[in-house]
DRENVO-713702 format. One line per 5 residues: number of its first residue (from 1); for each residue y, x, z of N, C-alpha, C, O, CB. Coordinates in nm, 4 decimals. Atoms other than C-alpha are relative to their C-alpha. Glycine has a CB too. Layout:
! DRENVO-713702
NUM) Y,X,Z,Y,X,Z,Y,X,Z,Y,X,Z,Y,X,Z  ...
! end
This chain:
! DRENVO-713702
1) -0.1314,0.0583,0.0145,13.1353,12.9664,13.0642,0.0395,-0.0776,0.1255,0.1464,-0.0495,0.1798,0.0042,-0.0906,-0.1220  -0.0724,0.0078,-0.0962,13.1294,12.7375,13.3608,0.0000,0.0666,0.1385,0.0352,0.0246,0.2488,-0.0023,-0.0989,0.0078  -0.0454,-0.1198,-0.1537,13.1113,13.0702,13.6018,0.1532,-0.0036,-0.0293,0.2280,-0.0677,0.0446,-0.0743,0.2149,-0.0048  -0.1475,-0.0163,0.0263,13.4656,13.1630,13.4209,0.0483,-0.1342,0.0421,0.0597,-0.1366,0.1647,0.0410,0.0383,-0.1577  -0.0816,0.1402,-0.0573,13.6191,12.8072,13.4798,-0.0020,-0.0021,0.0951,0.0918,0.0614,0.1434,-0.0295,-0.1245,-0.0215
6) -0.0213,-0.0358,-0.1432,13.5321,12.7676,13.8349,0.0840,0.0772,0.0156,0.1975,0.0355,0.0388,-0.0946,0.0467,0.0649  -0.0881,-0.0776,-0.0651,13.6720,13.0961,13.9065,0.1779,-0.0229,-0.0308,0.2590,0.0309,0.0446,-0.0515,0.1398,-0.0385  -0.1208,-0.0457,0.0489,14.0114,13.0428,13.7210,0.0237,-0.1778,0.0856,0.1334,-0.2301,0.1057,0.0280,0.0551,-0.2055  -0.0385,0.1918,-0.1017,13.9826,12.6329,13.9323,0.0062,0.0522,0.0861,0.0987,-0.0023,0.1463,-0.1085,-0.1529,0.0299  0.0066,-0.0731,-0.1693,13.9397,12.8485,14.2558,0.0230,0.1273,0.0231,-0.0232,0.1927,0.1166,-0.1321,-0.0038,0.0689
11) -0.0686,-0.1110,-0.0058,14.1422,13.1448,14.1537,0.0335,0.0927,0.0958,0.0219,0.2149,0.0857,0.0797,-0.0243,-0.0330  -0.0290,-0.0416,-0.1406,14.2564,13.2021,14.5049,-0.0802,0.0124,0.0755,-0.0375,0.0784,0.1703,0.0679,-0.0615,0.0605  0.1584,0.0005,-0.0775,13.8999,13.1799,14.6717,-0.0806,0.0995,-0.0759,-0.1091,0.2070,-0.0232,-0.0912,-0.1606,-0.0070  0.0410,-0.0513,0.0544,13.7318,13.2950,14.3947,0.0025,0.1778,-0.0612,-0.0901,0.2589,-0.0611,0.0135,-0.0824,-0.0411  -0.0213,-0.1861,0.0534,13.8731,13.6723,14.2405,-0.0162,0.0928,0.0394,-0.0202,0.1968,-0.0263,0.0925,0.0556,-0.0226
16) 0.0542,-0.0911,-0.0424,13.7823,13.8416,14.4929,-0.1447,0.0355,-0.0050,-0.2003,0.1444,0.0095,0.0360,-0.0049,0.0924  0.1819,-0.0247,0.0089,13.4002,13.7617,14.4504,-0.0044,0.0488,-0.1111,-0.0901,0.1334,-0.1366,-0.1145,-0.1299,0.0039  0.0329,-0.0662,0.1302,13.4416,13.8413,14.1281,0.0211,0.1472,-0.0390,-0.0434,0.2103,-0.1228,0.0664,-0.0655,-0.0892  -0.0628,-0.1436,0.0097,13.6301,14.1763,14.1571,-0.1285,0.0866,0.0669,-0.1724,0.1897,0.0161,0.1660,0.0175,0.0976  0.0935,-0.0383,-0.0778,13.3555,14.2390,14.4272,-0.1157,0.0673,-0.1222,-0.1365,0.1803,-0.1664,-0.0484,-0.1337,0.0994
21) 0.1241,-0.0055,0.0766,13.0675,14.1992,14.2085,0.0445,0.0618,-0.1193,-0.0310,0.1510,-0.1578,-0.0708,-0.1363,-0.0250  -0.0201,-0.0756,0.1187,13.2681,14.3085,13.8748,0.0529,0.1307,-0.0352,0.0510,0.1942,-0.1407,0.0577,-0.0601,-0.0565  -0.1227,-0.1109,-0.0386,13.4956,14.5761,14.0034,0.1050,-0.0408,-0.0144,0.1047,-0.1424,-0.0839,0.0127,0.1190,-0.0674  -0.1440,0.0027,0.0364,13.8471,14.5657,13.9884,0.0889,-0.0063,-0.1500,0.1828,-0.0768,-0.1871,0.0347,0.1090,0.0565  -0.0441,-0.0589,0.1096,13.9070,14.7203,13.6681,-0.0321,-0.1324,-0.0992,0.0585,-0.2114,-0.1258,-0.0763,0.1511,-0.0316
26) 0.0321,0.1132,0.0513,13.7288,14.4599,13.4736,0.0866,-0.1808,0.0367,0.1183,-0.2551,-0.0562,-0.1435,0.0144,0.0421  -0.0792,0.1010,-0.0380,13.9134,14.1477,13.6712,0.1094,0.0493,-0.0791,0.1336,-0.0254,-0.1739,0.0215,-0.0234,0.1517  -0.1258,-0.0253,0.0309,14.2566,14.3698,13.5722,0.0139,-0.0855,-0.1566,0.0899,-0.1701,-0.2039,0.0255,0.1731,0.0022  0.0072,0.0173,0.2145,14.1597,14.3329,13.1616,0.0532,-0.1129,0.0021,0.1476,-0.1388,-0.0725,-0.1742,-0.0151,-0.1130  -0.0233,0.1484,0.0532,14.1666,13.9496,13.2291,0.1277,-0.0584,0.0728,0.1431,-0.1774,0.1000,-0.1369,-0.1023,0.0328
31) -0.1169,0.0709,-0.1193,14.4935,13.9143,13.4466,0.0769,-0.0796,-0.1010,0.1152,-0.0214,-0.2025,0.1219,0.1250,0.1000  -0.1176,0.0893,0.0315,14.7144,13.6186,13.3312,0.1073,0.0212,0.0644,0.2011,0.0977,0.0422,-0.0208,-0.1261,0.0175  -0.1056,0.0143,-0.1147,14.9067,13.5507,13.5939,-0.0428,-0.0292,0.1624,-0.1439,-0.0810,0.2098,0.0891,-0.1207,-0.0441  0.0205,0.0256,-0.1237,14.9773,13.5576,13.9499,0.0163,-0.1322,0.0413,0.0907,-0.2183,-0.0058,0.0687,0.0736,0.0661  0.0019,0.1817,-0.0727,14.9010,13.2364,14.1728,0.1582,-0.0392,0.0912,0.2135,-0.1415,0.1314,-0.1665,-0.0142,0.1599
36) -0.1708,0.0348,-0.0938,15.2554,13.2978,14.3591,-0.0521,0.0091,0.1324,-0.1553,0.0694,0.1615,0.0934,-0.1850,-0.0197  -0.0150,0.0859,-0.1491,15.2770,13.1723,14.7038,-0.1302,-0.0618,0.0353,-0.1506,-0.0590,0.1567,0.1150,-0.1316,-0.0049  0.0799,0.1096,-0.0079,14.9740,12.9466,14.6777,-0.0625,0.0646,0.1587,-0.0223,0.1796,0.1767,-0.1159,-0.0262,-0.1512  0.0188,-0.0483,-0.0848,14.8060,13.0072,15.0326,-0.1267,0.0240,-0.0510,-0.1853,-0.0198,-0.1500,0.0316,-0.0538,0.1088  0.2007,-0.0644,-0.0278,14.4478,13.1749,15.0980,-0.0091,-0.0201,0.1195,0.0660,0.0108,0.2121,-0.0611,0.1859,-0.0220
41) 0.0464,0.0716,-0.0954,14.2291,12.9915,15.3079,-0.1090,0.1074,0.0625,-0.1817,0.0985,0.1615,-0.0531,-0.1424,-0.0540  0.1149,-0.1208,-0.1162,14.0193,13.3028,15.4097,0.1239,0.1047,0.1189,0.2344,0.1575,0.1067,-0.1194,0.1754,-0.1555  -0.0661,-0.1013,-0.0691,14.1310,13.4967,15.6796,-0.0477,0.1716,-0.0164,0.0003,0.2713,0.0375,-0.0155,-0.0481,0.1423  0.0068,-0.1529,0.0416,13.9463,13.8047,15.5102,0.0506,0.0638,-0.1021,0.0593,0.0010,-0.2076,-0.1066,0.0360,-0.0160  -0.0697,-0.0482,0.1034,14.1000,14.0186,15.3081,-0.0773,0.1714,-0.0649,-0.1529,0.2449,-0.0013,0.1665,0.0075,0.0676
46) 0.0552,-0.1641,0.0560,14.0143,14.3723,15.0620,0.0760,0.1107,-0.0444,0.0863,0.1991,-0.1294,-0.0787,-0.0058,-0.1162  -0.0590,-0.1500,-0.0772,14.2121,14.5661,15.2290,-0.0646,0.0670,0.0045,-0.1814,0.0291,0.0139,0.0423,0.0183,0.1209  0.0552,-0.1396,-0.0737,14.1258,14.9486,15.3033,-0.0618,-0.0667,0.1016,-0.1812,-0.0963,0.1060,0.1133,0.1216,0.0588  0.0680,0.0170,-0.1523,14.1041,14.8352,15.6623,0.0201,-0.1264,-0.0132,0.1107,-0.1772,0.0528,0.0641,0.0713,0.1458  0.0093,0.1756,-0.0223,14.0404,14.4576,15.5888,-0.1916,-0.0100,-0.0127,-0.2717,0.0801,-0.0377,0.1126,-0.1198,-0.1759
51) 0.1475,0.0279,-0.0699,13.6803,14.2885,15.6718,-0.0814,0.0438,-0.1677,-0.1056,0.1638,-0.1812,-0.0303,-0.2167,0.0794  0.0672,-0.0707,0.1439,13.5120,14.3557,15.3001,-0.0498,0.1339,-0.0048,-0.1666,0.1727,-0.0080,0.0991,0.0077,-0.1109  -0.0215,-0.1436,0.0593,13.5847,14.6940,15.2360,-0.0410,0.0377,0.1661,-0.1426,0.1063,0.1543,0.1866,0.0546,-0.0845  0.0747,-0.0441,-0.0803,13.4935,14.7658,15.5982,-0.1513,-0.0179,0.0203,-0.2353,0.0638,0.0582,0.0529,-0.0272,0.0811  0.1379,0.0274,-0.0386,13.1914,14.5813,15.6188,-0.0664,0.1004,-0.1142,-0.1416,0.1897,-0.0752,-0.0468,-0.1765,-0.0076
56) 0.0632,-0.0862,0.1102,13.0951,14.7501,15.2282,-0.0589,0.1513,0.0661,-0.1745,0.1934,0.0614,0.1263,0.0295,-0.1245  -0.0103,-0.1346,0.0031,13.1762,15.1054,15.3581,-0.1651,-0.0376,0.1369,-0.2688,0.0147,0.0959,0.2019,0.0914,0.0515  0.0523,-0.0302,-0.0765,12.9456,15.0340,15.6844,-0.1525,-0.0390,-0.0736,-0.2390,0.0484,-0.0670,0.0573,-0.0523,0.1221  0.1042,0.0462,0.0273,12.6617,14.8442,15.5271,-0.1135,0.1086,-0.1656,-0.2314,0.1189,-0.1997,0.0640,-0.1676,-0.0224  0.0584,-0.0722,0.1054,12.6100,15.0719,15.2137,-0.0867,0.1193,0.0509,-0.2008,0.1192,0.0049,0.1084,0.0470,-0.0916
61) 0.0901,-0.1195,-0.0711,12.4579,15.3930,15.4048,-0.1114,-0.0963,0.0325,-0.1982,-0.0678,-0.0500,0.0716,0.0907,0.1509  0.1390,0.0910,-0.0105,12.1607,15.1030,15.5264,-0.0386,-0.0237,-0.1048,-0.1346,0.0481,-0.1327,-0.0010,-0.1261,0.0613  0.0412,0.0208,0.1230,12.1046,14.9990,15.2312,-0.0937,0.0656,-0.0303,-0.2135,0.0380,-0.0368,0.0780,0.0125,-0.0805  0.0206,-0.0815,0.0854,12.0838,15.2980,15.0827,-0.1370,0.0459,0.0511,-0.2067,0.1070,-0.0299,0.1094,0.0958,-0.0166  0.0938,-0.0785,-0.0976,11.8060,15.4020,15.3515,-0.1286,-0.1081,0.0003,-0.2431,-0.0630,0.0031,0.0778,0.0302,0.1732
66) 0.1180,0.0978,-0.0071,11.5780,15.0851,15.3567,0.0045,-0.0846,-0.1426,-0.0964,-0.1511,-0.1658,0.0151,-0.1076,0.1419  0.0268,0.0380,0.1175,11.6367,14.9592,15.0225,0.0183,-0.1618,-0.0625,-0.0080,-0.2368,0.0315,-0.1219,0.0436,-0.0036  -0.0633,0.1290,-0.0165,11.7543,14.5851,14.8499,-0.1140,-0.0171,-0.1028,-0.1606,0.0600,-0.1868,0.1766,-0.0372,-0.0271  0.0355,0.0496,0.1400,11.5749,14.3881,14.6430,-0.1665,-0.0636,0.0867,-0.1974,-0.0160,0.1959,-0.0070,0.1599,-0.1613  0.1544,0.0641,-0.0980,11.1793,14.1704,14.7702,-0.0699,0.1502,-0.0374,-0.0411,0.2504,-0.1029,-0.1216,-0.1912,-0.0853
71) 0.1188,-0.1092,-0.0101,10.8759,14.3774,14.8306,-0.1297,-0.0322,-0.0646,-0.1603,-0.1495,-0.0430,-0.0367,0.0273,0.1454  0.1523,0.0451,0.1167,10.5433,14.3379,14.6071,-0.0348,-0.1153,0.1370,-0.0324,-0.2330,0.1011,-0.1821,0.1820,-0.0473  0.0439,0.0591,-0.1109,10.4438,14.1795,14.9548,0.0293,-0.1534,-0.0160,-0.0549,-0.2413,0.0020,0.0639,0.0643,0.1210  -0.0427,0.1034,-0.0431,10.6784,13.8975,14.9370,0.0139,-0.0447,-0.1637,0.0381,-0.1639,-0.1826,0.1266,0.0096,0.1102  0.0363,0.0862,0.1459,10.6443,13.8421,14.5242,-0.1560,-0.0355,0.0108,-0.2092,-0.0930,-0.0842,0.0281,0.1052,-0.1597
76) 0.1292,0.0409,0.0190,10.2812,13.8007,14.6358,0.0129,-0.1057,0.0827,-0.0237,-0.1982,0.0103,-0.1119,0.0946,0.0271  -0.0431,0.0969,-0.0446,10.3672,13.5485,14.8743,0.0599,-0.1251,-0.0595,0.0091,-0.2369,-0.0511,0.0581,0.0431,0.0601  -0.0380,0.0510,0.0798,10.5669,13.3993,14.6800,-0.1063,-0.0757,-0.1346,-0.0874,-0.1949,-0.1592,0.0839,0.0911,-0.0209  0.0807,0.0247,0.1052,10.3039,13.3537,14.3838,-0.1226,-0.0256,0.0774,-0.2121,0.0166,0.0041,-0.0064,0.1115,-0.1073  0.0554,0.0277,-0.0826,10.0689,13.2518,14.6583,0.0068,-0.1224,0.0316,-0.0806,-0.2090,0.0299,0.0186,0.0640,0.0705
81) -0.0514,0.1784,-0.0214,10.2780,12.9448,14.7522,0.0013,-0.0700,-0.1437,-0.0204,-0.1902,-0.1590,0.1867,-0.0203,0.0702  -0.0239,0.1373,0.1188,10.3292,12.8210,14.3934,-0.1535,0.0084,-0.0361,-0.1983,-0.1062,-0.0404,0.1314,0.0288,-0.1696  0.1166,0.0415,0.0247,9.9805,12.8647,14.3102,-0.0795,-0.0944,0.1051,-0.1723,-0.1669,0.0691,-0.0623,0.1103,-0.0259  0.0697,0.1170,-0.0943,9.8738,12.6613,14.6327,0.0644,-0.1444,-0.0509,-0.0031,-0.2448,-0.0735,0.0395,0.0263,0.1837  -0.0832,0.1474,0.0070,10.1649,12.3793,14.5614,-0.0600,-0.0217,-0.1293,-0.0214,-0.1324,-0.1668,0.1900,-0.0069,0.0039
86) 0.0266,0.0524,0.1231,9.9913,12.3651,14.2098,-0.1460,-0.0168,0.0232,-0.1710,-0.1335,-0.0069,0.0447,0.0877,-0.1245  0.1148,0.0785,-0.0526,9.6234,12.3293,14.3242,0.0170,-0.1200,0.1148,-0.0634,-0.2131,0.1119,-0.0901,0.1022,0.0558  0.0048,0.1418,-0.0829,9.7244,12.0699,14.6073,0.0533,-0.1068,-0.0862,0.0249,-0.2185,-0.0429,0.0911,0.0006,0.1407  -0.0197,0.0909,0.0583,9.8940,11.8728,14.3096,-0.1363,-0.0659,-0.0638,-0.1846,-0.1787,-0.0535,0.0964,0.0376,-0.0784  0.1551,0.0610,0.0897,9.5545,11.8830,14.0747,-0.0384,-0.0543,0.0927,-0.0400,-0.1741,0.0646,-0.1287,0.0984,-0.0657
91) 0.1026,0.0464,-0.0458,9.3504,11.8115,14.3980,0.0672,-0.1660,0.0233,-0.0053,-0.2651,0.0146,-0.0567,0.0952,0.1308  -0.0289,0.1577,-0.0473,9.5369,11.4827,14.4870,0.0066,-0.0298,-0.1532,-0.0918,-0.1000,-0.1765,0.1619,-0.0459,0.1108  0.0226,0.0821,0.1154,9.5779,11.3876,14.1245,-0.1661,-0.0062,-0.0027,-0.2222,-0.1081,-0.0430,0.0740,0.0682,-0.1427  0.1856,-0.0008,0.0129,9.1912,11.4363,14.1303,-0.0760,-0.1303,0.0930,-0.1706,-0.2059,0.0706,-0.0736,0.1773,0.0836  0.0809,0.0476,-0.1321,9.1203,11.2754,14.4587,0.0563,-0.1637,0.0530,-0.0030,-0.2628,0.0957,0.0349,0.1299,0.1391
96) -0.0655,0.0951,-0.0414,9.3923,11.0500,14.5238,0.0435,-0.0150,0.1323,0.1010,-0.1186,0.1656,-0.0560,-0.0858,-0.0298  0.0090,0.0046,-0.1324,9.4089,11.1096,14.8578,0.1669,0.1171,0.0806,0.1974,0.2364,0.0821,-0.1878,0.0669,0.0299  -0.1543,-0.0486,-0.0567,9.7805,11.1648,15.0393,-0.0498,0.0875,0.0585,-0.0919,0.1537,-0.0364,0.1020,-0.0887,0.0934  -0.0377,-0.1103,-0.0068,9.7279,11.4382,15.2289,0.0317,0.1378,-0.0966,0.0987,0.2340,-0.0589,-0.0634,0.0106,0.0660  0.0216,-0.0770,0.0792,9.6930,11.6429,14.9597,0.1406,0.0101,-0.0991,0.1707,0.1066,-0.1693,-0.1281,-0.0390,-0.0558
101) -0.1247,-0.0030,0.0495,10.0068,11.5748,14.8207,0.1269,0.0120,0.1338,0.2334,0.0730,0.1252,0.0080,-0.1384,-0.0939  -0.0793,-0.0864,-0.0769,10.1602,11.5931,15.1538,0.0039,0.1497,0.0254,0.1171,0.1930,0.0472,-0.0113,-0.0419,0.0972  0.0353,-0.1125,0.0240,10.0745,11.9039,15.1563,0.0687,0.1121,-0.0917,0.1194,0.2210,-0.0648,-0.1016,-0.0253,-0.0323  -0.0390,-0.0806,0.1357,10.1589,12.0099,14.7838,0.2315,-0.0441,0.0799,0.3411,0.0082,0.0598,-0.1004,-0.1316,-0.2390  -0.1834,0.0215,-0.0097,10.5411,11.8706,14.9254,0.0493,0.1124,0.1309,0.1586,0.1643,0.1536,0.0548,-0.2102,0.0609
106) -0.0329,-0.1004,-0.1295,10.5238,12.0908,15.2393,0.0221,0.1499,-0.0551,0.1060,0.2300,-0.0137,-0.1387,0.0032,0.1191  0.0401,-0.1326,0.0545,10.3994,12.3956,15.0137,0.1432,0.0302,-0.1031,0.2097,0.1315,-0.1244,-0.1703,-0.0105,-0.0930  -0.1404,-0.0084,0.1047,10.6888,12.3320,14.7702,0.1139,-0.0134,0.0503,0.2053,0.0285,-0.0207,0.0125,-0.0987,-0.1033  -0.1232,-0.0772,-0.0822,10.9581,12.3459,15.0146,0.0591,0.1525,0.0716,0.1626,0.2057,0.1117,-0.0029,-0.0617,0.0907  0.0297,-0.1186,-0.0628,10.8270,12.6439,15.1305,0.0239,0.0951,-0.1180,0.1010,0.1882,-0.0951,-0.1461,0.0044,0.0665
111) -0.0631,-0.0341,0.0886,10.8376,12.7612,14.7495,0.1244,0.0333,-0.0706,0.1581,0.1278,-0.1419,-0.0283,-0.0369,-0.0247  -0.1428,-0.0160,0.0394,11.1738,12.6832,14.6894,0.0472,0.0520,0.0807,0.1186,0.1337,0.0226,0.0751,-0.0970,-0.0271  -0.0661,-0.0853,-0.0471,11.3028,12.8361,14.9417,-0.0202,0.1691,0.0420,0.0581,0.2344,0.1110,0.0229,-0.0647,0.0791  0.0574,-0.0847,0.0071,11.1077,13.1351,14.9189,0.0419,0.0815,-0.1678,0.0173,0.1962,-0.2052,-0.1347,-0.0538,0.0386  -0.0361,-0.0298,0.1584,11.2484,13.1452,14.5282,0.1395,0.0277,0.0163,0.2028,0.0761,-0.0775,-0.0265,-0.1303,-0.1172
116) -0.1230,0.0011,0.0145,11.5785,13.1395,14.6668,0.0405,0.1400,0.0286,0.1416,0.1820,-0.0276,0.0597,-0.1004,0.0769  -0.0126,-0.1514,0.0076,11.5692,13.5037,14.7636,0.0124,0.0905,-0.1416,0.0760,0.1943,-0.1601,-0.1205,0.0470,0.0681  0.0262,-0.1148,0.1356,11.4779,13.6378,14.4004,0.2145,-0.0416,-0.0502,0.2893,0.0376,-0.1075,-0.1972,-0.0894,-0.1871  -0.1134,0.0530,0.1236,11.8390,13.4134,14.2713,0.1085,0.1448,0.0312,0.2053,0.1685,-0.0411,0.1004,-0.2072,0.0421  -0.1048,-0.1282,-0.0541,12.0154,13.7689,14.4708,-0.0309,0.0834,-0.1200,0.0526,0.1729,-0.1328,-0.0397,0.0913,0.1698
121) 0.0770,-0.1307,0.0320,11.8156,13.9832,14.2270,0.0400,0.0064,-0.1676,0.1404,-0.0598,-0.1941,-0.1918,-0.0120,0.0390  -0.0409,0.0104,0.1389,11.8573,14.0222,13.8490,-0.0644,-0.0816,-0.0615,-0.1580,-0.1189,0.0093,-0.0043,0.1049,-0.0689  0.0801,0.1220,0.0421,11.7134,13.7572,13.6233,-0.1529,0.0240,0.0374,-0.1868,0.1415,0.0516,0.0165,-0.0272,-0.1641  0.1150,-0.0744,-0.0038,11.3469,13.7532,13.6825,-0.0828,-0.1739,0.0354,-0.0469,-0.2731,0.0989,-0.0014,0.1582,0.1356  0.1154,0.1133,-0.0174,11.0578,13.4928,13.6759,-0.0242,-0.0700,0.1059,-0.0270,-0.1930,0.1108,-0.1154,0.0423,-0.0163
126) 0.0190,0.0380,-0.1390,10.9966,13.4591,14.0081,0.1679,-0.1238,0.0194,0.1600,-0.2466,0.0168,-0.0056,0.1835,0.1194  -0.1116,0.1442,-0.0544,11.3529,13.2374,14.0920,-0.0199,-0.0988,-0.1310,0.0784,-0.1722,-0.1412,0.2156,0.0503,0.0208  0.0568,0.1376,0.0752,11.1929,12.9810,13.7983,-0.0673,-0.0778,0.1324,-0.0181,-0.1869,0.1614,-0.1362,0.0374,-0.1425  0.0854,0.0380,-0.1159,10.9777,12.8944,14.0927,0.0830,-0.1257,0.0774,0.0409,-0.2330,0.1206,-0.0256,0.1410,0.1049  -0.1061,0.1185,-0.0498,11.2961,12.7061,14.2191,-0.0414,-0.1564,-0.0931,-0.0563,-0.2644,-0.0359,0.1923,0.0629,-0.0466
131) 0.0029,0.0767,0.0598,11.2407,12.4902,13.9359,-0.0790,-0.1178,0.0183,-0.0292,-0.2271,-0.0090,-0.0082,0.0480,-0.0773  0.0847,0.0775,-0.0376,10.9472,12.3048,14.0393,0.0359,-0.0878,0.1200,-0.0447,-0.1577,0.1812,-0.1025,0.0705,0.0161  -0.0383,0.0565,-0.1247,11.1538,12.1725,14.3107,0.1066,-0.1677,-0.0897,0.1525,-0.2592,-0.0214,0.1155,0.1559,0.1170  -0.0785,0.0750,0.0555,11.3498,11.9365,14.0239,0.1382,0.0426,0.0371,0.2312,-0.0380,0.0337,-0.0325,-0.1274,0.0284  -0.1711,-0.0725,-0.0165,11.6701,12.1368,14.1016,-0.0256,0.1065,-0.1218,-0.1397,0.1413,-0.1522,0.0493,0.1024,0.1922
136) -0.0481,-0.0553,0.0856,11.8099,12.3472,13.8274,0.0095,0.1709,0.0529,0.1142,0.2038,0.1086,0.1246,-0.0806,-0.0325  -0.0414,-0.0829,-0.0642,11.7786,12.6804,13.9307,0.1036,0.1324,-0.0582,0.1134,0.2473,-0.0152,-0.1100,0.0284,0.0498  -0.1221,-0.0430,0.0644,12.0664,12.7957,13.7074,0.0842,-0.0180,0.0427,0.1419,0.0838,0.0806,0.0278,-0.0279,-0.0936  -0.0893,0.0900,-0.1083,12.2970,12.5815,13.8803,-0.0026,0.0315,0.1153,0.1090,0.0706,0.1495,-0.0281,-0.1297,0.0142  0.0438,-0.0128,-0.1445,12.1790,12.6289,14.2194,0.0511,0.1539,0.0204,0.1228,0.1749,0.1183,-0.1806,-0.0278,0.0280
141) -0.0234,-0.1944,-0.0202,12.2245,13.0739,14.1833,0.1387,-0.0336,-0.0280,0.1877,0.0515,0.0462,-0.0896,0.1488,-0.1350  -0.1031,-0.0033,0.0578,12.5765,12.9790,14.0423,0.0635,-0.0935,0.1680,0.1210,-0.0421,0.2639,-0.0040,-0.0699,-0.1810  -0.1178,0.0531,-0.1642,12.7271,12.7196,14.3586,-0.0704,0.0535,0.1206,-0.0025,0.0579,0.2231,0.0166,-0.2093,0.0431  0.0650,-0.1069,-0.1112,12.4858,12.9155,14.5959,0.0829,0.1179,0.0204,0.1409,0.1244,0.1288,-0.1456,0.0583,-0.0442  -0.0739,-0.0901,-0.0031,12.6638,13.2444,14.5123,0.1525,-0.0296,0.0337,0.1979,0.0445,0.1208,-0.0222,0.0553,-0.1091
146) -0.1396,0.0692,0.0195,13.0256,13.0708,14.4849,0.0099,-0.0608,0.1125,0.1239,-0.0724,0.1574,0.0218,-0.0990,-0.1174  -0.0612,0.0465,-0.1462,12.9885,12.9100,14.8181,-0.0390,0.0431,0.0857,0.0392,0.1185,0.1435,-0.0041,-0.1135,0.0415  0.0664,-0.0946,-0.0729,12.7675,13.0333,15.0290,0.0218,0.1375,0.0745,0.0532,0.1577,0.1918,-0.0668,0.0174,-0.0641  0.0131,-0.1120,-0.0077,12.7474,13.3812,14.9970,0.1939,0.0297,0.0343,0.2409,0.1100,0.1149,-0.0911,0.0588,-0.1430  -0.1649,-0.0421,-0.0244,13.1618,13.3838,14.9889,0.0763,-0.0655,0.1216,0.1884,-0.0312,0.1591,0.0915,-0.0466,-0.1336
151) -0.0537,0.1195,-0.0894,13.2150,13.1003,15.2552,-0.1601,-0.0071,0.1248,-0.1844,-0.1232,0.1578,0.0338,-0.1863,-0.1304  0.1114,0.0808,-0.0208,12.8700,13.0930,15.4479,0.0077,-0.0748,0.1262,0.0453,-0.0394,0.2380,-0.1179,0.0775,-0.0041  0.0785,0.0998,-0.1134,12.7568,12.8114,15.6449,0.1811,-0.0519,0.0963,0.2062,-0.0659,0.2160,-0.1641,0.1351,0.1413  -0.1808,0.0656,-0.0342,13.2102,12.6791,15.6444,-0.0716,-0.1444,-0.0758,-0.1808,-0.1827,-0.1177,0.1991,0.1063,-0.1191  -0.0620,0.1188,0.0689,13.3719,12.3572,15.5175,-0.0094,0.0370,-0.1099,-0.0839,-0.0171,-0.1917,0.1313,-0.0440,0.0272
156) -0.0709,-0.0187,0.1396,13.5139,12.5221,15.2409,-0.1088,0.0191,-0.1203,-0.0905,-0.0153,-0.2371,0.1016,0.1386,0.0054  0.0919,-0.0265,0.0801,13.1688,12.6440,15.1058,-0.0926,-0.1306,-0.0460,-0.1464,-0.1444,-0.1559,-0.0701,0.1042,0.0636  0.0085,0.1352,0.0813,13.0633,12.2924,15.0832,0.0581,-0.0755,-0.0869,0.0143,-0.1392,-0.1827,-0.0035,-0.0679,0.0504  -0.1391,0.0519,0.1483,13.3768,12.1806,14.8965,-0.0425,0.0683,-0.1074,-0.0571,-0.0098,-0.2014,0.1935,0.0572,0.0163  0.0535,-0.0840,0.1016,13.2586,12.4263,14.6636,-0.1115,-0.0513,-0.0766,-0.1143,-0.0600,-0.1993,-0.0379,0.1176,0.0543
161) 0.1237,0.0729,0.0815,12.9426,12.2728,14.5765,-0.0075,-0.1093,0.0078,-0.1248,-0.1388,-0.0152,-0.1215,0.0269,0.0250  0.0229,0.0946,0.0325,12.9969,11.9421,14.5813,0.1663,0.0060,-0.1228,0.1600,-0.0777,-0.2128,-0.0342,-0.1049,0.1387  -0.0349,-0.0220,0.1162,13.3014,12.0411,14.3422,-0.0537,0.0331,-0.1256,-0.0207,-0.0202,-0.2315,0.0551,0.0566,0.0156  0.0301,-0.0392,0.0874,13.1175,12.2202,14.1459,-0.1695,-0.1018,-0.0597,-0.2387,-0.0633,-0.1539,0.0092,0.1531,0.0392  0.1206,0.0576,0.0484,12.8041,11.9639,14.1021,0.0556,-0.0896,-0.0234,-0.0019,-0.1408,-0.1195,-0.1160,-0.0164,0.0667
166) -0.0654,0.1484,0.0400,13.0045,11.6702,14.0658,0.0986,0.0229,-0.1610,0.1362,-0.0741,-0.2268,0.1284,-0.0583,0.1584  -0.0355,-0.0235,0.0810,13.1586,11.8191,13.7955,-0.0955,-0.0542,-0.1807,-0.2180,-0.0547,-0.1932,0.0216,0.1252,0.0536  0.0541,0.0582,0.0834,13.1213,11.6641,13.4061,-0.0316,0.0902,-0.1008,-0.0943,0.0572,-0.2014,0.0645,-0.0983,-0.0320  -0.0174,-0.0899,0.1348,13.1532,11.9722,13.1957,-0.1115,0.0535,0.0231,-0.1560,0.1391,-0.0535,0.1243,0.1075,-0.0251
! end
């Protein structure tokens, strides 16, 4: 529910990620109304020959050839780091002794952001892994995708997530 809200608060930013990811057809079902006039703060557009739909058409043949999604390699990695960040916790609860928890904090940064790859992928165990970081990693795949991925590394994609975390609903 608050994916739908956002998008219909950031209508004008938002519908295209959604059309992206949902298709077109599906956005149509839910049309209310048009925003009018309101401006759009991207300068890309999904046009034929606008940056989207070009980049789609060029990037899909790669894809298709090397393949999306982690590699057993890097879910073993992955399950590598959280099992270390969870023995360096026991050993310092055991021992008492800070490095060992510096350590487990070094290993668990390295975790979470190593979890943040799976949040691209379909639900799956592996982006829990985020969790151990005390971030929500429900939350996090939701203003990650919504700013980020649609805005990356702008202004606007920060407005985005501190809208959307500051939020009460």
């Amino acid at each position: 529910m608050e994916f739908i809200i956002y998008l219909l608060f950031f209508q004008t930013q938002s519908s295209h990620f959604f059309s992206e990811f949902h298709g077109a057809a599906l956005l149509a079902k839910y049309y209310v109304r048009s925003c009018g006039d309101q401006p759009r703060y991207s300068p890309f557009t999904f046009h034929e020959d606008g940056f989207y739909k070009t980049l789609k058409r060029r990037v899909t043949p790669i894809l298709k050839r090397v393949g999306t999604g982690p590699t057993r390699k890097m879910k073993l990695i992955l399950d590598g780091l959280a099992l270390t960040y969870n023995l360096m916790v026991v050993a310092y609860l055991c021992t008492g002794r800070m490095p060992f928890a510096v350590a487990a904090g070094l290993v668990l940064g390295m975790t979470s952001s190593a979890a943040h790859n799976f949040f691209h992928q379909a639900d799956n165990w592996h982006s829990y892994y985020f969790d151990l970081s005390v971030s929500s990693s429900s939350n996090w795949r939701i203003t990650h995708a919504l700013s980020h991925h649609m805005f990356p590394h702008t202004a606007a994609g920060t407005v985005r997530i501190i809208n959307y975390c500051g939020s009460t609903n």
